[in-house]
KENU-486672 format. One line per 8 residues: their letters; for each residue x, y, z of N, C-alpha, C. Coordinates in nm, 4 decimals, decimal comma. Layout:
A) X/Y/Z/X/Y/Z/X/Y/Z; ...
This chain:
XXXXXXXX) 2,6439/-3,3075/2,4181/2,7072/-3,2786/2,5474/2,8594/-3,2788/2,5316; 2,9151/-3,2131/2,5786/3,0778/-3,1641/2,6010/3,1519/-3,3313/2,6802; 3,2660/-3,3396/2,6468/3,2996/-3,4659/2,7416/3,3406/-3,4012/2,8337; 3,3594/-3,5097/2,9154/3,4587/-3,4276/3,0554/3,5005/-3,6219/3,1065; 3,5932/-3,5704/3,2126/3,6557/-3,7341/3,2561/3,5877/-3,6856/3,3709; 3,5744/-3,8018/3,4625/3,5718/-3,7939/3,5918/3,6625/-3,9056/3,6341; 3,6676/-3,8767/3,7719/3,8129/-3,9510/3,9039/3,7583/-3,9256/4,0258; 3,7651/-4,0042/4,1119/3,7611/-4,0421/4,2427/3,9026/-4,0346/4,2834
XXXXXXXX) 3,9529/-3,9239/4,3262/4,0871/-3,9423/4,4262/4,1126/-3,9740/4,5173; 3,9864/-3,9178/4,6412/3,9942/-4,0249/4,7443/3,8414/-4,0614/4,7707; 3,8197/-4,1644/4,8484/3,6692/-4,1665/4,8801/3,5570/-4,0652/4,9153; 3,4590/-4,0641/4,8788/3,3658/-3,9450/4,8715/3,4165/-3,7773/4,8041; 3,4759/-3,8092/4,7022/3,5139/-3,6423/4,6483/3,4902/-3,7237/4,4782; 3,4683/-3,6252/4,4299/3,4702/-3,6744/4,2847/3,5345/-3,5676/4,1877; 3,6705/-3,5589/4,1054/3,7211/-3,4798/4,0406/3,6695/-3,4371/3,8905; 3,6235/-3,4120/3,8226/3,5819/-3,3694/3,6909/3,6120/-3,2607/3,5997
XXXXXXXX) 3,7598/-3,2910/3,4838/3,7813/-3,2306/3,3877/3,7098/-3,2288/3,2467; 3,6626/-3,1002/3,2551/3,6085/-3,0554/3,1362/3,6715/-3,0653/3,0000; 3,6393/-2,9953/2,8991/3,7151/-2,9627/2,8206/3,8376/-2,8286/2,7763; 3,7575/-2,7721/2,9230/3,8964/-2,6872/2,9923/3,9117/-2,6075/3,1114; 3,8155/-2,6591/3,2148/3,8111/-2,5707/3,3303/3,7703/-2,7442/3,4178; 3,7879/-2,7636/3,5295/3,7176/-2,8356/3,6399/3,6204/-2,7358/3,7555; 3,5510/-2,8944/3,7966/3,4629/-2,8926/3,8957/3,5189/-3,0154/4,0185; 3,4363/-2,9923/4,0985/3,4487/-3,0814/4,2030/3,3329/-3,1038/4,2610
XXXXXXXX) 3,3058/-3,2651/4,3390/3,1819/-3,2881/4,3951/3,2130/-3,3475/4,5215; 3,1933/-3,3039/4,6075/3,2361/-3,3911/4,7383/3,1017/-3,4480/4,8217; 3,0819/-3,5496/4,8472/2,9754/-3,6462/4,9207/2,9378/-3,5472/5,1159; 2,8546/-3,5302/5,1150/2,8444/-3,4840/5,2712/2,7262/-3,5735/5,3238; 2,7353/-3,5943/5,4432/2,6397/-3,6229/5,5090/2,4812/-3,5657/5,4748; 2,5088/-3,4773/5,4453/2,3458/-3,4063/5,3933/2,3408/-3,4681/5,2486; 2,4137/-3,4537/5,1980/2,3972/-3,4453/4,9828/2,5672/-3,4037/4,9396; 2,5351/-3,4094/4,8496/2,6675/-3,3558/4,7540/2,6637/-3,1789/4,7897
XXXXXXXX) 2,8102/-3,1444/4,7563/2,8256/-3,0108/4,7780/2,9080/-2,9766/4,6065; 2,8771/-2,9013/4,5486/2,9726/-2,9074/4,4646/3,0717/-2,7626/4,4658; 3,1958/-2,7857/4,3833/3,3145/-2,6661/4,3981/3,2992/-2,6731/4,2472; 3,2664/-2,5118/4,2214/3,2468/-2,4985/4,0741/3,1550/-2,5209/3,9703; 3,0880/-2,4481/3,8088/3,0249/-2,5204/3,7878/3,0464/-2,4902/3,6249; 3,1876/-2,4835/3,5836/3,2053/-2,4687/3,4693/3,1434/-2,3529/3,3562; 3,1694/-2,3679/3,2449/3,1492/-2,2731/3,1692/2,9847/-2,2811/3,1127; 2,8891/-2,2381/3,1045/2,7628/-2,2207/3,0071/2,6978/-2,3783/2,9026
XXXXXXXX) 2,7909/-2,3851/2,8778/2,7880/-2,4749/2,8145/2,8720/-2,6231/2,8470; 2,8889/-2,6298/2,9574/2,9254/-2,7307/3,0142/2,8275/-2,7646/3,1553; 2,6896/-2,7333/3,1300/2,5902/-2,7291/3,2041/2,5633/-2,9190/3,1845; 2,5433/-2,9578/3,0666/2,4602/-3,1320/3,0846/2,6316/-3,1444/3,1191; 2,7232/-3,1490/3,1158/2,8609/-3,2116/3,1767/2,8487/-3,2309/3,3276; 2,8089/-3,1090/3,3331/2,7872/-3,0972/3,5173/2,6839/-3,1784/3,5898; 2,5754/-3,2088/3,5210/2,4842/-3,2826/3,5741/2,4762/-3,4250/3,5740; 2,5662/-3,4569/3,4055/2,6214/-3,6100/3,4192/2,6765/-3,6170/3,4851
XXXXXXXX) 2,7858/-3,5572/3,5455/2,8946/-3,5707/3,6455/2,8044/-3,5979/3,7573; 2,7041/-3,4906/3,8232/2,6236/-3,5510/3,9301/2,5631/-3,6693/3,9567; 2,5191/-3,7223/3,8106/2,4729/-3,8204/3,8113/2,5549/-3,9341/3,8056; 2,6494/-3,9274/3,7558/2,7705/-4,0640/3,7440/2,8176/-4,0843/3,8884; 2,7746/-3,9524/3,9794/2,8466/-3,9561/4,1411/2,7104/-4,0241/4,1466; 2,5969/-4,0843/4,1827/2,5200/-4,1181/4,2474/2,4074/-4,0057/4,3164; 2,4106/-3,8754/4,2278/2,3201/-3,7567/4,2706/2,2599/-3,7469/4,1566; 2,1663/-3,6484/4,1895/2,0961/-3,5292/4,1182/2,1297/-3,4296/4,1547
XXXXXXXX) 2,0706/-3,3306/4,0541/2,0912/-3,1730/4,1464/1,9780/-3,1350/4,2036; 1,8897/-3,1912/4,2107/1,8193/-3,1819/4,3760/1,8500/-3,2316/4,4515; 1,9657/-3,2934/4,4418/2,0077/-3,3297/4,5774/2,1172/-3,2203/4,6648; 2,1477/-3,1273/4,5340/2,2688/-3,0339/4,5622/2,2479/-2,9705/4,7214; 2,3395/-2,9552/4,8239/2,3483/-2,9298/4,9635/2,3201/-2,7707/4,9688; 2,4399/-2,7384/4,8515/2,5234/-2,6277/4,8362/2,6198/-2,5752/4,7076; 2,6769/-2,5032/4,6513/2,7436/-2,5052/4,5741/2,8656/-2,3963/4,6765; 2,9616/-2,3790/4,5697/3,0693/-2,3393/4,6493/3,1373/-2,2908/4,5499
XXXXXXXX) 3,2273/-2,1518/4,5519/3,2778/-2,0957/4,3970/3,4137/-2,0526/4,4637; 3,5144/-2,0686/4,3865/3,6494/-2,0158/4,3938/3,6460/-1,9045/4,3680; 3,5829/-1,8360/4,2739/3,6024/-1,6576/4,1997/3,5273/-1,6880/4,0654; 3,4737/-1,5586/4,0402/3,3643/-1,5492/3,9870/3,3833/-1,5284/3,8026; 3,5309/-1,5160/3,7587/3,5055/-1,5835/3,6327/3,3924/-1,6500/3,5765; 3,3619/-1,6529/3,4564/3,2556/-1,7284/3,3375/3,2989/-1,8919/3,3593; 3,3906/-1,9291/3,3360/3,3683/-2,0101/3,3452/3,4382/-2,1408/3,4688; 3,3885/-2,0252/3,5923/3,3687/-2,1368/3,7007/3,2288/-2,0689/3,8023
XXXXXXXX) 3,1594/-2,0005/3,6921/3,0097/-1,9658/3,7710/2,9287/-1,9744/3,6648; 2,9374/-2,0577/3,5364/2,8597/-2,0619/3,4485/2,7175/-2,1357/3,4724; 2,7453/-2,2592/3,5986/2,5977/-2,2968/3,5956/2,5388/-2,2435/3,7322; 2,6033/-2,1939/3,8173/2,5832/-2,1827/3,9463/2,4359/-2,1398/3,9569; 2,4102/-2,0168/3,8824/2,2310/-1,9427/3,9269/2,1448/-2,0778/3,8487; 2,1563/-2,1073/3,7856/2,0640/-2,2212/3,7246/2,0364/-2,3533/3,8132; 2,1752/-2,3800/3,8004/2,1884/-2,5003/3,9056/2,0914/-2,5047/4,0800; 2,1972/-2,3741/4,1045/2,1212/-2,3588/4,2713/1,9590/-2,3231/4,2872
XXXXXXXX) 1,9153/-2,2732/4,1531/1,7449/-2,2381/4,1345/1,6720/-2,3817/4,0953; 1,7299/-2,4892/4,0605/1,6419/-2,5955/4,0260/1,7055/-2,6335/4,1383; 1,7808/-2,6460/4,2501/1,8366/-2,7529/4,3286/1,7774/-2,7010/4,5313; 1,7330/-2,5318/4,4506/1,7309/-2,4669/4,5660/1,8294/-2,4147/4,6750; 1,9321/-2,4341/4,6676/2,0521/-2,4593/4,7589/2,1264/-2,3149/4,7231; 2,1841/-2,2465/4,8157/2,2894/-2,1660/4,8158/2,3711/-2,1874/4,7885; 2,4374/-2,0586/4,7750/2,5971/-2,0358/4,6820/2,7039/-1,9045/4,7752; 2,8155/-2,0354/4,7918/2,8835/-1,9333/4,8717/3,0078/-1,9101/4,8438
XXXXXXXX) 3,0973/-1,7801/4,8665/3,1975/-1,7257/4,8048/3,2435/-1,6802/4,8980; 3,3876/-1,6062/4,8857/3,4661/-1,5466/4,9790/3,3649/-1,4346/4,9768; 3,3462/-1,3042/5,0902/3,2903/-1,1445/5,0819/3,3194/-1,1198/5,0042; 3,4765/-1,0704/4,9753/3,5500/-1,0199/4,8565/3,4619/-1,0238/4,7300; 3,5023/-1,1587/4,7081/3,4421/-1,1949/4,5225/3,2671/-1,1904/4,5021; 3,2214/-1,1181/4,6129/3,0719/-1,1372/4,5754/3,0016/-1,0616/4,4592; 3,0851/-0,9359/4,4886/3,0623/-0,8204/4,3947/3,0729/-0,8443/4,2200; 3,2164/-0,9515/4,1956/3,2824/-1,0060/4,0732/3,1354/-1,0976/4,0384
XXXXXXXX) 3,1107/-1,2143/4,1368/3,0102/-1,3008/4,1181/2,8907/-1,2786/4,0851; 2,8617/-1,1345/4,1252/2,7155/-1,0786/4,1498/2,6986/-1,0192/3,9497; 2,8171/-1,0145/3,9276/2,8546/-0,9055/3,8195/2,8338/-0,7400/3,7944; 2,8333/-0,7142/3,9488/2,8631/-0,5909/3,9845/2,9432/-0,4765/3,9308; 3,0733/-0,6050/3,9644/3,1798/-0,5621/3,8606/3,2546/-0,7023/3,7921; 3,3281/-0,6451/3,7275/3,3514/-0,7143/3,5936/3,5586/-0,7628/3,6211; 3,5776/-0,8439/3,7086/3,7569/-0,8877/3,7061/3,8011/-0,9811/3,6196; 3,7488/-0,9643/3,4759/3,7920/-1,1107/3,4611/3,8649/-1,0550/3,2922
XXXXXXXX) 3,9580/-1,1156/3,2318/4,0402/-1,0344/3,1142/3,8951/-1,0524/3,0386; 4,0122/-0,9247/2,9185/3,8591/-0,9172/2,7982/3,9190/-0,9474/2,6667; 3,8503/-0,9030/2,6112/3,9267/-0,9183/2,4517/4,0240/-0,7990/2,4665; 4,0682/-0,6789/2,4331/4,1445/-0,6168/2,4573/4,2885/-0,6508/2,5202; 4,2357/-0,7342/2,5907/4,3507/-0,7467/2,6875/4,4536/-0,8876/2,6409; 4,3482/-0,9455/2,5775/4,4332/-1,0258/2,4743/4,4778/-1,0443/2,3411; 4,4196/-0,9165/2,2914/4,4527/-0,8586/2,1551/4,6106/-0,8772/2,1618; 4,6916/-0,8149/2,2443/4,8967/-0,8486/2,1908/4,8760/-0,9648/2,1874
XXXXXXXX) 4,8222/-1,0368/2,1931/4,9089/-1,2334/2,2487/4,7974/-1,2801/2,1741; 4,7089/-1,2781/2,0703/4,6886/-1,3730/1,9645/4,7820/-1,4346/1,8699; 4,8500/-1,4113/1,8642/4,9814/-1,4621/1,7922/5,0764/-1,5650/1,8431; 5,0191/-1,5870/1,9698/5,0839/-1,7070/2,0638/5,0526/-1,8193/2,0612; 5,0791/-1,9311/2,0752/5,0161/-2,0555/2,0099/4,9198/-2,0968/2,1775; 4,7990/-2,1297/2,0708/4,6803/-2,1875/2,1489/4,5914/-2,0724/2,2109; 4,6170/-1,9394/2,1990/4,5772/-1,8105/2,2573/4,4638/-1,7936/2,1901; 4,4338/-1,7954/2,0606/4,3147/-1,7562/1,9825/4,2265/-1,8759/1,9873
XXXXXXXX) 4,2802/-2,0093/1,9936/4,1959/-2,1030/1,9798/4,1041/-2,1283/2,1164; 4,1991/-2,0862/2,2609/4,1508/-2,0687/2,3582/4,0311/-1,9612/2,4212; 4,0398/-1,8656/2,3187/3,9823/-1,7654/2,3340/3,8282/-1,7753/2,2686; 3,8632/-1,8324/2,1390/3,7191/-1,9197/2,0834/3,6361/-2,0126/2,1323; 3,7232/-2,0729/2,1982/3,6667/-2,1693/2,3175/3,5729/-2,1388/2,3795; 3,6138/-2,0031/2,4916/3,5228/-1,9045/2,5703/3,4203/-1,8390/2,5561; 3,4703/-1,8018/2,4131/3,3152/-1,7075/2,3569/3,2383/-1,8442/2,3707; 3,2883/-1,9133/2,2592/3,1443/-2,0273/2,1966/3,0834/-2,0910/2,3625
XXXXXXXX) 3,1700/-2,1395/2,4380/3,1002/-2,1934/2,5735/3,0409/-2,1164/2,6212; 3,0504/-1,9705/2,6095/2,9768/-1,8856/2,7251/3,0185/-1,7949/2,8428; 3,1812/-1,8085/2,8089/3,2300/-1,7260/2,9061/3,2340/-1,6028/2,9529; 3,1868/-1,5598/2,8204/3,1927/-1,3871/2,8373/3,0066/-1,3317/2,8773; 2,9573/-1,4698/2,8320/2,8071/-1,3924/2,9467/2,7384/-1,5186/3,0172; 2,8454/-1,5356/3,0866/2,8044/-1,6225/3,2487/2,7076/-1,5347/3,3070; 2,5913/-1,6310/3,3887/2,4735/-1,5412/3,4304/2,5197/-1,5243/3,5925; 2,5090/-1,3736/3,6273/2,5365/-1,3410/3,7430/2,4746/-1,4519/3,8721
XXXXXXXX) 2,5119/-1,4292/3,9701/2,4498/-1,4899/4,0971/2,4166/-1,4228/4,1888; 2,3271/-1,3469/4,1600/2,2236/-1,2259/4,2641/2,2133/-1,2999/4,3486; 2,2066/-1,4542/4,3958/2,1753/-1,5094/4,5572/2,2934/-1,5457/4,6221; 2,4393/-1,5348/4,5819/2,5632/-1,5755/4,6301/2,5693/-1,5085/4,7561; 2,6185/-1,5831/4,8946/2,6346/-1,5228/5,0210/2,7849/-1,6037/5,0504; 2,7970/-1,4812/5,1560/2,9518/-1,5130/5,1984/2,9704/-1,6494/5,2477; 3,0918/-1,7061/5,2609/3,1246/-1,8482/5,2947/3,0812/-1,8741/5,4472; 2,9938/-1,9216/5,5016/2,9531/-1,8953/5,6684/3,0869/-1,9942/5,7639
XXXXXXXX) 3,0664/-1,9153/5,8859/3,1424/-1,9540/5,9633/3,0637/-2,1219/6,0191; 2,9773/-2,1272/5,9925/2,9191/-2,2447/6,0167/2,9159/-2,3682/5,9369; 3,0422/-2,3887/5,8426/2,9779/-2,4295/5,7228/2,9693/-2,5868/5,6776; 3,0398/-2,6725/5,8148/3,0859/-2,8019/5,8272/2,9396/-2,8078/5,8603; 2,8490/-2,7729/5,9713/2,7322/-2,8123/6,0050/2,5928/-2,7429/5,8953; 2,6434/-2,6442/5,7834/2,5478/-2,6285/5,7363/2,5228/-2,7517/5,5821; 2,6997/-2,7446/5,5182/2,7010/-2,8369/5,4458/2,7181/-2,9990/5,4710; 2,7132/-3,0327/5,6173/2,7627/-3,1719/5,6234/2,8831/-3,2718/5,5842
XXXXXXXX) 2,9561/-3,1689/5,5154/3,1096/-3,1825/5,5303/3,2267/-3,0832/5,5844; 3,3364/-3,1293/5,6476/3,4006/-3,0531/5,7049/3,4644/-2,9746/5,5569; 3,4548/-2,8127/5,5812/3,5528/-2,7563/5,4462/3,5996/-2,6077/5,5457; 3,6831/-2,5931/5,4695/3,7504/-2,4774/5,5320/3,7521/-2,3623/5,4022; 3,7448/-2,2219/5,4052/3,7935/-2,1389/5,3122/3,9086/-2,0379/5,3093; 3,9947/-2,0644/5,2213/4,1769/-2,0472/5,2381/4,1497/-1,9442/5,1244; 4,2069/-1,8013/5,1861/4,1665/-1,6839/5,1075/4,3676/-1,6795/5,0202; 4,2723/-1,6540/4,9000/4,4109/-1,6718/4,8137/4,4246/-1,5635/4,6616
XXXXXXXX) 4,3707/-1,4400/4,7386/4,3330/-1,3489/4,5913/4,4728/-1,3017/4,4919; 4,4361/-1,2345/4,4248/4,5269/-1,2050/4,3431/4,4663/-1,2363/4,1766; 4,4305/-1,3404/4,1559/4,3596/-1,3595/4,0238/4,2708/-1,3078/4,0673; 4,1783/-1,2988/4,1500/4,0731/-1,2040/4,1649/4,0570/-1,1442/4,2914; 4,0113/-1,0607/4,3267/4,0097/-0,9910/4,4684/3,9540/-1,0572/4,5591; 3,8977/-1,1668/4,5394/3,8410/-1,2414/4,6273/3,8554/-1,3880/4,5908; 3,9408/-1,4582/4,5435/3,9486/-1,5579/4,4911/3,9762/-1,6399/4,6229; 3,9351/-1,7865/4,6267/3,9836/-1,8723/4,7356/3,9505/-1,9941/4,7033
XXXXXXXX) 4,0265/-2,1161/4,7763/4,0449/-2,2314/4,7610/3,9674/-2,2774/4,8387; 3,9689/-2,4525/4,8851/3,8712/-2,4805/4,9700/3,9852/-2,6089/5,0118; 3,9957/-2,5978/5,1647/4,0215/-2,6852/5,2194/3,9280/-2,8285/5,2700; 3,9652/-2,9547/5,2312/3,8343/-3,0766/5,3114/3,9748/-3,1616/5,3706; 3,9675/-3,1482/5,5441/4,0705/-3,1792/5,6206/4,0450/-3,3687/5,5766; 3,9176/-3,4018/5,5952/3,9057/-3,5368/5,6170/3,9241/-3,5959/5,4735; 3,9432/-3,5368/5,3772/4,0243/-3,6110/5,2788/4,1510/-3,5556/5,2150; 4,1978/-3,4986/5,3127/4,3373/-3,4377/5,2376/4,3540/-3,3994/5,1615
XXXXXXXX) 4,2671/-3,2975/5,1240/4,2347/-3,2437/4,9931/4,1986/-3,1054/4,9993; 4,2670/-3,0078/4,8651/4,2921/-2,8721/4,8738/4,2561/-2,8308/4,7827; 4,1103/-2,7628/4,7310/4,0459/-2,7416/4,5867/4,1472/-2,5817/4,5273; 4,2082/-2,5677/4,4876/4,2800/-2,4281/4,4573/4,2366/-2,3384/4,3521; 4,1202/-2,3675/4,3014/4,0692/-2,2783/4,1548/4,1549/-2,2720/4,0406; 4,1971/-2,1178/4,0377/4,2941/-2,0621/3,9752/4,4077/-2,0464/4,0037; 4,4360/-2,0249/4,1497/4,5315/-2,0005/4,2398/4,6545/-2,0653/4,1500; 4,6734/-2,1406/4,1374/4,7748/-2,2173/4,0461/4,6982/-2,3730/3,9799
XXXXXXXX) 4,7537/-2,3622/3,8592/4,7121/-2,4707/3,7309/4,8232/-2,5692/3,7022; 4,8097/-2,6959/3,6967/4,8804/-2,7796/3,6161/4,8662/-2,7726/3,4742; 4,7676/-2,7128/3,3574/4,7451/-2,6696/3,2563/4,6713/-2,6041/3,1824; 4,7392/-2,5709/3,1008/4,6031/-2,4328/3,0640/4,5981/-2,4571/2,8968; 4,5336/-2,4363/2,8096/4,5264/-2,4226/2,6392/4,6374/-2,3445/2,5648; 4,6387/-2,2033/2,6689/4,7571/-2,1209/2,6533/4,9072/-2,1164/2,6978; 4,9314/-2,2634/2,7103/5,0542/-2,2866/2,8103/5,1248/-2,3527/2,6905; 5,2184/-2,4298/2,6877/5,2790/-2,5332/2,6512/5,3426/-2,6393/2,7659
XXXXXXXX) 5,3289/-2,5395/2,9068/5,3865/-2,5737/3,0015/5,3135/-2,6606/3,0934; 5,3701/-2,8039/3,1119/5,2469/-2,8548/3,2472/5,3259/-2,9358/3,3251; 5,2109/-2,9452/3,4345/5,3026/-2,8779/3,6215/5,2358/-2,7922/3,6559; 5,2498/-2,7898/3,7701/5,2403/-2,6675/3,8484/5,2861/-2,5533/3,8070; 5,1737/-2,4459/3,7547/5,2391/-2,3244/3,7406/5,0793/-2,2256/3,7556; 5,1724/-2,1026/3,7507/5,0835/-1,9693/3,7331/4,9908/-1,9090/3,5961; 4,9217/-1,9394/3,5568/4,8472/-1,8595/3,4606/4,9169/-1,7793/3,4161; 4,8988/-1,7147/3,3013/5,0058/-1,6262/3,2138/4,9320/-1,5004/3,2734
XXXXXXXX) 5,0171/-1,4243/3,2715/4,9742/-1,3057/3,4111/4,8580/-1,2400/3,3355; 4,8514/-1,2025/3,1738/4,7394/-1,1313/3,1508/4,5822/-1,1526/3,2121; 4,6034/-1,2871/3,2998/4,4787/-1,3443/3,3407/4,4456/-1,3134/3,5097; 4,5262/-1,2613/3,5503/4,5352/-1,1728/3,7053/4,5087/-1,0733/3,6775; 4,4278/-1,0280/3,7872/4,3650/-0,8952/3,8300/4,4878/-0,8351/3,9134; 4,5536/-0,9019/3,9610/4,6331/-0,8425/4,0046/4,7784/-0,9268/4,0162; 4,9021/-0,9411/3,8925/4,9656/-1,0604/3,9133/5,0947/-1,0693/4,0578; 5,0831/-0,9493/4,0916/5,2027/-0,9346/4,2143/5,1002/-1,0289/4,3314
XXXXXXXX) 5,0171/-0,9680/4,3527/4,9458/-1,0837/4,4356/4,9018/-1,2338/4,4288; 4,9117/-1,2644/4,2858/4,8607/-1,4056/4,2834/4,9949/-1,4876/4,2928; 5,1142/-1,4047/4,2823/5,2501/-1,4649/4,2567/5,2744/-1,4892/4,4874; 5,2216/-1,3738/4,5663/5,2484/-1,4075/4,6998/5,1556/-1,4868/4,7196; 5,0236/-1,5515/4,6990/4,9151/-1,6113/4,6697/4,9938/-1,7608/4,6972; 5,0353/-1,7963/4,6557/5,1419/-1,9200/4,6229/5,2075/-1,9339/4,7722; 5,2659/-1,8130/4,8922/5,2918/-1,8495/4,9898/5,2177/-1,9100/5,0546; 5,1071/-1,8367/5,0828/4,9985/-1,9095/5,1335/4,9500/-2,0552/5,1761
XXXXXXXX) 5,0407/-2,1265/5,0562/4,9614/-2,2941/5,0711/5,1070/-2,3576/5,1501; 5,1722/-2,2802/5,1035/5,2559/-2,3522/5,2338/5,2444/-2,4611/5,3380; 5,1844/-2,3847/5,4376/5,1300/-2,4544/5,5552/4,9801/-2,5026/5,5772; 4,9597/-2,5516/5,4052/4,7837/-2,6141/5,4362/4,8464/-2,7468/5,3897; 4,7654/-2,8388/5,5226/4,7733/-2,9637/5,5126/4,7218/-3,0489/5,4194; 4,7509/-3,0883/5,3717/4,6846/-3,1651/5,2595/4,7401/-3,2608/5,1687; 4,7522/-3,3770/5,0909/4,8235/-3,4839/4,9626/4,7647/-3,4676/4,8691; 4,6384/-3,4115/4,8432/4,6372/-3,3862/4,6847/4,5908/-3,2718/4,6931
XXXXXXXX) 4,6287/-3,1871/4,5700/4,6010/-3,0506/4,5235/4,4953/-3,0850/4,3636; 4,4019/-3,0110/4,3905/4,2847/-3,0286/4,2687/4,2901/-2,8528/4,2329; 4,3171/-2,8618/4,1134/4,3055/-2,7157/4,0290/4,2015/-2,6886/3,9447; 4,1541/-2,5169/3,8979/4,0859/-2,5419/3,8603/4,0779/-2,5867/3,7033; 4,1912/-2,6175/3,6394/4,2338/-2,6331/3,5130/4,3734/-2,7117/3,5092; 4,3827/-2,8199/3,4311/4,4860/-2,9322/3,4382/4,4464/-3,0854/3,5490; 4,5398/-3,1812/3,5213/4,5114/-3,2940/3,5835/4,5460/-3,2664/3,7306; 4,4981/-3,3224/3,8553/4,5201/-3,3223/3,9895/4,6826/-3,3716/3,9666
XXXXXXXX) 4,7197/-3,3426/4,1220/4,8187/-3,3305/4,1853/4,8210/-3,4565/4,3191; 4,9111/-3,5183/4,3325/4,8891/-3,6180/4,4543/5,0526/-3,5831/4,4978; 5,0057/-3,4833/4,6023/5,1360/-3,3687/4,6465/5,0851/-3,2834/4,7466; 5,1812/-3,2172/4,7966/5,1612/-3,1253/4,9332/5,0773/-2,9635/4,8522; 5,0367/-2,9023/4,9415/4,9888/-2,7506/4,8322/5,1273/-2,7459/4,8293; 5,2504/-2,7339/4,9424/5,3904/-2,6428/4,9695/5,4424/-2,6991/4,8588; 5,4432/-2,8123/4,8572/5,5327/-2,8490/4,6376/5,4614/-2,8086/4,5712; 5,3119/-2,8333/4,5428/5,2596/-2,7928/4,4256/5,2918/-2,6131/4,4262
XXXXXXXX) 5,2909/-2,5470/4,5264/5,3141/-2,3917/4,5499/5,4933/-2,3719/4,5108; 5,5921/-2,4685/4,5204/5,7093/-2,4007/4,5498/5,7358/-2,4669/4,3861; 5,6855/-2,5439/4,3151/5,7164/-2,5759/4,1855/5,5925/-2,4837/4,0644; 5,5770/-2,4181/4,1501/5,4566/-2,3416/4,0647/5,5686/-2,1859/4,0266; 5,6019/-2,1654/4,1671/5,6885/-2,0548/4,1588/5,7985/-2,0463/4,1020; 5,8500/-2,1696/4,0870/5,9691/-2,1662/4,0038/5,9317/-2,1760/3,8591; 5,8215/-2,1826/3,8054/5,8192/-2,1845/3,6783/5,7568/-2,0116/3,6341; 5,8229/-1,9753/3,5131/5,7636/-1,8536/3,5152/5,6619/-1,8549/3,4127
XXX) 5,5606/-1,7460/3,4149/5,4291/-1,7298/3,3741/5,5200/-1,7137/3,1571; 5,4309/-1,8054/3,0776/5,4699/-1,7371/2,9606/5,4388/-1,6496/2,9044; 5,3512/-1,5748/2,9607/5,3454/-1,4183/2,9208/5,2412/-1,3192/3,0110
């Protein structure tokens, strides 16, 4: 099994870094809900993690996906088929999730920048975990307007595309807490840089948008920011967003 840490930031949420992407588990009145489910091979990570929270994944409520990248939908169809539970996404990203279509970089696209430090080793990473054939989620439905009473916790969905056409964060008012995916990272394999920052743009679908993406959190309430890659944040989104922007992407 892969390590991963886990953290309790505030009561009933549970944070969990992989060996290079996070998840999240938040406690609801019904069961656990989880945000994310890592790469292919960070499948027994995910389930220890459930289990170190005091679950199973039959107990799963729901799952919940930022954007449909490999490796933050790597366990989702598996997971939600032994747990039974739905999977919900912005409209947008259903198509990405469904693997309809395909937003996520390829090899090609990182062919110039092997020569960058941590770029190739990061990239090996992905293959060997599974990133490049994450199993679609033919049952993913849009995020419902109902979703405090369907999941038993209050969450909100804060549309924030640009890394992907449908990418989004997840607001939970009652713990001050702002799940952001990709949207912005405190660290990445391919960085040297950590803090708050932007993904190196080759990793946007679209980087002019993921750079206004960053206005956005502005005005979401919240003290800690959870990403989907690097250590949490115990900060406003508007700092973690206005120190993200000031740093520029390294390539």
């Amino acid at each position: 099994m892969v390590s991963y840490r886990l953290s309790s930031p505030v009561a009933g949420m549970f944070f969990a870094e992989g060996p290079s992407v996070n998840w999240v588990i938040v406690a609801g009145s019904r069961g656990p809900v989880l945000i994310d489910t890592g790469y292919p091979a960070d499948a027994d990570a995910v389930r220890a993690s459930l289990h170190e929270s005091g679950w199973q994944v039959s107990d799963l409520v729901a799952i919940l996906i930022t954007h449909g990248h490999g490796d933050h939908i790597g366990n989702a169809a598996a997971l939600a088929d032994e747990a039974g539970c739905p999977v919900y996404a912005d409209a947008d990203e259903l198509p990405n999730i469904r693997r309809e279509i395909l937003e996520q970089v390829g090899v090609s696209d990182l062919l110039p920048h092997l020569f960058r430090p941590g770029v190739a080793r990061w990239a090996l990473h992905a293959i060997k975990a599974g990133g490049k054939n994450a199993v679609p989620v033919a049952s993913v439905l849009p995020f419902p307007e109902d979703a405090a009473e369907r999941l038993g916790v209050e969450v909100a969905a804060v549309r924030l595309p640009g890394h992907t056409r449908g990418h989004s964060g997840y607001l939970l008012p009652a713990h001050d807490v702002l799940v952001v995916g990709d949207a912005l990272v405190t660290a990445h394999p391919t960085s040297p840089l950590h803090g708050p920052q932007l993904l190196p743009t080759v990793f946007h679908g679209s980087p002019a948008s993921a750079r206004e993406a960053l206005g956005a959190l502005g005005g979401i309430p919240a003290r800690i920011v959870l990403p989907g890659h690097g250590p949490l944040l115990r900060t406003t989104p508007a700092d973690a967003a206005a120190r993200a922007a000031a740093s520029a992407p390294v390539f």
